[in-house]
C-alpha positions in Angstrom: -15.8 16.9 -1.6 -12.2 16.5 -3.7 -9.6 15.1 -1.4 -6.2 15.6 -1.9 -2.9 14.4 -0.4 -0.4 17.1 0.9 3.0 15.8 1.2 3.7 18.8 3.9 2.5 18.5 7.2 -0.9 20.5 7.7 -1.8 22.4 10.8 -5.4 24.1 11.4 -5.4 27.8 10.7 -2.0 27.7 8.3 -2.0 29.3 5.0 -0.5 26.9 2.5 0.8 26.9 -0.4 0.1 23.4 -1.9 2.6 20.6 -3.4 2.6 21.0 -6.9 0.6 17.7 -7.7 -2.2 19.1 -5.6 -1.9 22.3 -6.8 -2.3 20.8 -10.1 -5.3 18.7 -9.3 -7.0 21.4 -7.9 -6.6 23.5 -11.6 -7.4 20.2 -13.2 -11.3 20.5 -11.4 -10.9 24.3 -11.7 -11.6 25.3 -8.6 -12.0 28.3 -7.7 -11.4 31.2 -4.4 -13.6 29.9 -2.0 -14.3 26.4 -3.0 -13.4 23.6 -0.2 -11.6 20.5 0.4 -10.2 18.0 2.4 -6.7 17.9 2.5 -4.5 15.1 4.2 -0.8 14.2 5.1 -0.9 10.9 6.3 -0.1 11.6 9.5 -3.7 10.6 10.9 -7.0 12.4 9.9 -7.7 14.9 7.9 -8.4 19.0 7.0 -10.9 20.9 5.6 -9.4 24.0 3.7 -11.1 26.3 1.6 -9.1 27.6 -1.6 -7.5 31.2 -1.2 -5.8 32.0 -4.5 -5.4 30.1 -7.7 -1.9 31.1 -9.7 -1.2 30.1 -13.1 0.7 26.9 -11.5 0.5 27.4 -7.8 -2.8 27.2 -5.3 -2.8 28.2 -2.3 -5.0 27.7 0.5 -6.7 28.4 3.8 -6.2 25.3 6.3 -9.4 24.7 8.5 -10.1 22.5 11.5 -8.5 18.8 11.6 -11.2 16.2 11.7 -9.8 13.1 13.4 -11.0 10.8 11.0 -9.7 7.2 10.4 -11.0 4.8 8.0 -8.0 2.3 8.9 -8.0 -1.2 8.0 -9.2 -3.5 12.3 -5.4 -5.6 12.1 -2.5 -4.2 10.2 -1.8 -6.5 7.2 1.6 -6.3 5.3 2.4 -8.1 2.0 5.5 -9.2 0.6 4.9 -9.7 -2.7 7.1 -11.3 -5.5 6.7 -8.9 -8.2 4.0 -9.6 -11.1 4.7 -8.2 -14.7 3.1 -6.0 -16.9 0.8 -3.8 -15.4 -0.4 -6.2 -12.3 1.7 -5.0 -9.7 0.3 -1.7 -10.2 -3.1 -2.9 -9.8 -2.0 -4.5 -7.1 -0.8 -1.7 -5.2 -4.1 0.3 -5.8 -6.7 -2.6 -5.1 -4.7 -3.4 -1.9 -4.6 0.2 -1.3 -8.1 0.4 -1.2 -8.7 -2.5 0.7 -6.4 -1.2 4.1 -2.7 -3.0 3.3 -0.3 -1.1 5.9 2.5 -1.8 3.6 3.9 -3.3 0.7 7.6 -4.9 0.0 8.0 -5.9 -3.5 10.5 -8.9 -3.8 12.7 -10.0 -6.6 12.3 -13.7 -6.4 13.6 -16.9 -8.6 10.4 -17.3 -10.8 9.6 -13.3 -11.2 9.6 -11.9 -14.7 9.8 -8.0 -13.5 13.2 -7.0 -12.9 14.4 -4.1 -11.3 17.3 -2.7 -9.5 19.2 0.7 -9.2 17.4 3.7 -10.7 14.6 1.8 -12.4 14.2 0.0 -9.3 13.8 3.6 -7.2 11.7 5.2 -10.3 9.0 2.2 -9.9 9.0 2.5 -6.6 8.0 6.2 -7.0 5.3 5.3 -9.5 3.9 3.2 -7.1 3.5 5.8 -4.0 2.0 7.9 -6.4 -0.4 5.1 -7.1 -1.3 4.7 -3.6 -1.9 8.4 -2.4 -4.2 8.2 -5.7 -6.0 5.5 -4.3 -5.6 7.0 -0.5 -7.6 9.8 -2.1 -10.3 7.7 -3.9 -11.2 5.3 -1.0 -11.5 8.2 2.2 -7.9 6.8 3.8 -5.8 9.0 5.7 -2.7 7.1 5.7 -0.8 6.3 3.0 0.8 2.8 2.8 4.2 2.6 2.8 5.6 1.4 0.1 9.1 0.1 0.7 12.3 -0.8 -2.1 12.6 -3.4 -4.3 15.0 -5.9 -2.4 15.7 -9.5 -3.0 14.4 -12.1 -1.7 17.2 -13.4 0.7 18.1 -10.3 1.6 15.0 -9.3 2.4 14.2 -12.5 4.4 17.0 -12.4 6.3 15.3 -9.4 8.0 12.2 -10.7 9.3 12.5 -10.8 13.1 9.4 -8.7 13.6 7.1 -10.2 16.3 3.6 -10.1 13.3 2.4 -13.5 12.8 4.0 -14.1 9.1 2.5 -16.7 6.6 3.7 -17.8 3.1 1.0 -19.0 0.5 1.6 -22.4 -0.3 0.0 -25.0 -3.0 2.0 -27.7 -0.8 -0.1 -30.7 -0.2 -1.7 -30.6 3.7 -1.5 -27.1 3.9 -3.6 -25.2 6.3 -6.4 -22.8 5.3 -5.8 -19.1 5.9 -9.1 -19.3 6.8 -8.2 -20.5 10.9 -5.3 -18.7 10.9 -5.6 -15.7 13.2 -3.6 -12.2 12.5 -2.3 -12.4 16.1 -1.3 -9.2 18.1 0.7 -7.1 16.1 -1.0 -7.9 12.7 -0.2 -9.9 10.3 3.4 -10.2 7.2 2.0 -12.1 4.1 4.5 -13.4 1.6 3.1 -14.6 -1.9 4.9 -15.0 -4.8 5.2 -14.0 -8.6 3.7 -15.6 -11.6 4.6 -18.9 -10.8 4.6 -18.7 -7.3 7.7 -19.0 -5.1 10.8 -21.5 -5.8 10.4 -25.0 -3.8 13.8 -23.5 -2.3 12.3 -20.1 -1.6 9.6 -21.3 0.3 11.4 -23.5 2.5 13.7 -20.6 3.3 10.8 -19.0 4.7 8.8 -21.4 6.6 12.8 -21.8 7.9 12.5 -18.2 8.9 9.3 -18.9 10.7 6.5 -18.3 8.1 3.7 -21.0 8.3 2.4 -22.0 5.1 -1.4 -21.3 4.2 -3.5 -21.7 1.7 -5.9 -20.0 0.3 -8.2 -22.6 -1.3 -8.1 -25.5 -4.0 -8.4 -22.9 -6.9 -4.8 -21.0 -8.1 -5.1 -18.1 -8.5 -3.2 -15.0 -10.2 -0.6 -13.6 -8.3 -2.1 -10.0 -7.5 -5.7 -12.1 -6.7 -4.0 -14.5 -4.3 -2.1 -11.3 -2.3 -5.6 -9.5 -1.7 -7.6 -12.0 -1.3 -5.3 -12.7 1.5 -4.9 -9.4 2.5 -9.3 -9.3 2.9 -8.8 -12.8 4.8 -6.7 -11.2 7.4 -7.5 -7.6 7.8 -11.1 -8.1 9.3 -13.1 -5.8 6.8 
């Protein structure tokens, strides 16, 4: 059955009219009157809804019963994630997506080749939510990762105080595995760099900041492999 992502919040027995990229997915399949779905707002579980009307560019819709439904990731894992180029972080945001991330902070950092700020900064940003309710879609989630703004590194580190375990990938000699490290109780923040990895300086501001160093193996990977496999370490799937 075609899911789709409704960035208004649903309530059983409402007729909606639905947000224009739903609306226009639904025309895409052309569906018709009577046809059914599963809508969701990412505010926990999910809708069926049956199509009512089908305009020329609006749909509109008959919402059913809410299904608490949660297909959530066991621990909450969120990367920080110095920003790769081309078209990797936005396979990054998808695959991890898929694979339960709760969020995602994209970092400028020393050795990153992307970079963004201001209006380009907010407009990739944008592109990448779009990404993830794609993939939220796709994969049966219910909750949409957020997706937070591109900050810089320091400034970004200097506002880690949450009580999640947080870990840095490290090729440091004497490093432990990520392997025995345990999520803890609140989950789990996991900083990787770019293309390149972090700066010598950036990493010791964040073990500074209370990040242990890990590592993932005697292989190196790519930067958007190293995050999820991480992320799949952590997450208990």
């Amino acid at each position: 059955m075609p899911r789709f992502y409704c960035s208004v919040p649903l309530s059983a027995g409402a007729s909606l009219a639905l947000p224009a990229g739903a609306a226009r997915h639904v025309q895409v399949l052309r569906m018709q009157p009577g046809d059914v779905l599963t809508l969701f707002d990412g505010a926990g579980g999910e809708y069926a809804a049956t199509v009512e009307r089908m305009g020329r560019s609006d749909v509109s819709v008959a919402v059913g019963a809410h299904l608490p439904v949660e297909r959530e990731a066991p621990r909450a894992v969120h990367l920080a994630v110095g920003m790769p180029a081309n078209e990797r972080m936005d396979w990054l945001v998808e695959k991890a997506t898929e694979l339960g991330v709760a969020s995602i902070q994209p970092l400028a950092t020393a050795h990153g080749v992307l970079r963004l700020a201001g209006e380009r900064a907010e407009k990739k940003r944008a592109h990448w939510e779009a990404i993830a309710v794609a993939a939220c879609e796709q994969c049966g989630r219910n909750r949409v990762p957020v997706i937070h703004p591109v900050q810089p590194f320091a400034g970004w580190l200097e506002t880690q105080d949450e009580p999640a375990r947080r870990l840095v990938l490290s090729l440091a000699e004497g490093t432990r595995s990520l392997a025995v490290m345990a999520p803890g109780e609140h989950g789990a923040t996991v900083l990787s760099g770019p293309e390149g990895g972090l700066s010598g300086s950036e990493e010791q501001q964040a073990i500074a900041r209370g990040f242990a160093p890990v590592t993932l193996g005697s292989r190196v990977l790519r930067a958007e492999t190293a995050a999820l496999a991480a992320l799949v370490s952590l997450a208990g799937l």
